[in-house]
C-alpha positions in Angstrom: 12.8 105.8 259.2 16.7 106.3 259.8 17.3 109.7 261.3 20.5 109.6 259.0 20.8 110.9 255.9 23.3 110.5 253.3 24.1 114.0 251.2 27.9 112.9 249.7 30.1 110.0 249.9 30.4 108.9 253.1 29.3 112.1 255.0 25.8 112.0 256.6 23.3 114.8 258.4 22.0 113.3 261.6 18.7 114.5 261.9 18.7 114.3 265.6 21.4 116.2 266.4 21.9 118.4 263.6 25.5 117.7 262.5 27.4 116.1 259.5 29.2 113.2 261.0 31.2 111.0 258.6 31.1 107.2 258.4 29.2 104.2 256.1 26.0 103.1 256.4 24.2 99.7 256.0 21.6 99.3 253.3 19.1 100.7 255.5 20.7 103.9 256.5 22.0 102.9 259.5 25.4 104.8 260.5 27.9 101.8 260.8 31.1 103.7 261.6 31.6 107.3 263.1 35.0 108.9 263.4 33.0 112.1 264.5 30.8 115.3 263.9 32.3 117.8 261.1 30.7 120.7 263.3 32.1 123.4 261.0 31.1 125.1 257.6 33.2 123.7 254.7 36.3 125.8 253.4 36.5 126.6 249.5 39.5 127.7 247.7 39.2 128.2 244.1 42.2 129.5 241.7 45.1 129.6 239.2 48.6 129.1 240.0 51.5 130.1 237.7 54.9 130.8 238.5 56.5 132.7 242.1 55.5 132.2 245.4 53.9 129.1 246.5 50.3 129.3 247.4 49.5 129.4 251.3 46.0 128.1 252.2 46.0 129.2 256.1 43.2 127.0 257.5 44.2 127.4 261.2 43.4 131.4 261.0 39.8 130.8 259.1 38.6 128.3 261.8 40.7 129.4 264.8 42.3 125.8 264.8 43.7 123.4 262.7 41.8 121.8 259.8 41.5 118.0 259.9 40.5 116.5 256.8 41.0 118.4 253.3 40.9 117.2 249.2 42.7 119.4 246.4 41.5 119.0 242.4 43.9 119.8 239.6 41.5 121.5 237.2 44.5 123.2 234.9 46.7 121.7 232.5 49.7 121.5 234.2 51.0 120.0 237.6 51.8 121.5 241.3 52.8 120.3 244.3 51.0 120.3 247.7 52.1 120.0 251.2 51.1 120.0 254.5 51.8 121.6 257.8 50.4 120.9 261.7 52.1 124.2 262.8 52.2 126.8 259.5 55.8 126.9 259.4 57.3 123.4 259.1 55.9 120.9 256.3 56.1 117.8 255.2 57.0 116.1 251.8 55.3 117.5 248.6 52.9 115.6 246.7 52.8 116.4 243.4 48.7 116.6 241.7 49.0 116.1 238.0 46.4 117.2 235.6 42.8 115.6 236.9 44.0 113.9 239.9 42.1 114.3 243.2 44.6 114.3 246.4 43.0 113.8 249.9 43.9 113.2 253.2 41.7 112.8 256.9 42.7 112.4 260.2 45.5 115.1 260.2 46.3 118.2 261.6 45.8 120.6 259.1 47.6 124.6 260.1 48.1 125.2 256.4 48.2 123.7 252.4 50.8 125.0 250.7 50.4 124.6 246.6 53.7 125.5 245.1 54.0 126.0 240.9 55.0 123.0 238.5 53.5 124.3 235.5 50.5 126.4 234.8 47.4 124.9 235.9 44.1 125.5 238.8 43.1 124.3 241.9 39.8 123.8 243.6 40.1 122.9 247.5 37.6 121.8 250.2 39.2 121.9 253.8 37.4 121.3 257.2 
């Protein structure tokens, strides 16, 4: 019996040693690929944005350092942009999520997500 299990895409608990590690397994459970243990409780962010400030998701200041992997849903109706800094003050380009589009990104170094306002709409967030 595999002491892998998988629980979502591509993320397995390793019985053994008690921590989520993220990979792809053969078709009979065995871990293939590991780019490394996500040794941390999952970060949820769940809202609405309308218009004013941008939305600042500080990920650094919830863990004590930086995020490295995070995905953003567009739940709402309308469309916002998203964008990404290593240290919380400089980011890069904005990405814009329109209406039921799913934006992710791994292997970065995640300070802070900042949402900014396109047109009414929601957001749901997982960050680790």
């Amino acid at each position: 019996m595999s002491a892998l299990h998988e629980a979502v895409e591509n993320y397995f608990y390793d019985v053994v040693s008690s921590t989520w590690v993220k990979g792809a397994s053969d078709a009979g459970g065995n871990l293939l690929v590991s780019i490394g243990p996500i040794n941390r409780t999952p970060l949820t962010f769940e809202n609405t944005i309308t218009t004013g400030a941008p939305v600042v998701l500080d990920i650094n200041t919830a863990y004590g350092e930086n995020g490295r992997e995070f995905s953003i849903v567009n739940d709402g109706n309308g469309d916002f942009t998203v964008a990404i800094s290593g240290d919380g003050s400089v980011y890069g380009g904005e990405h814009t999520v329109k209406n039921g589009e799913v934006y992710a990104i791994d292997n970065i170094s995640i300070d802070s997500i900042r949402i900014t306002w396109v047109a009414d709409s929601s957001y749901r967030v997982v960050a680790l």
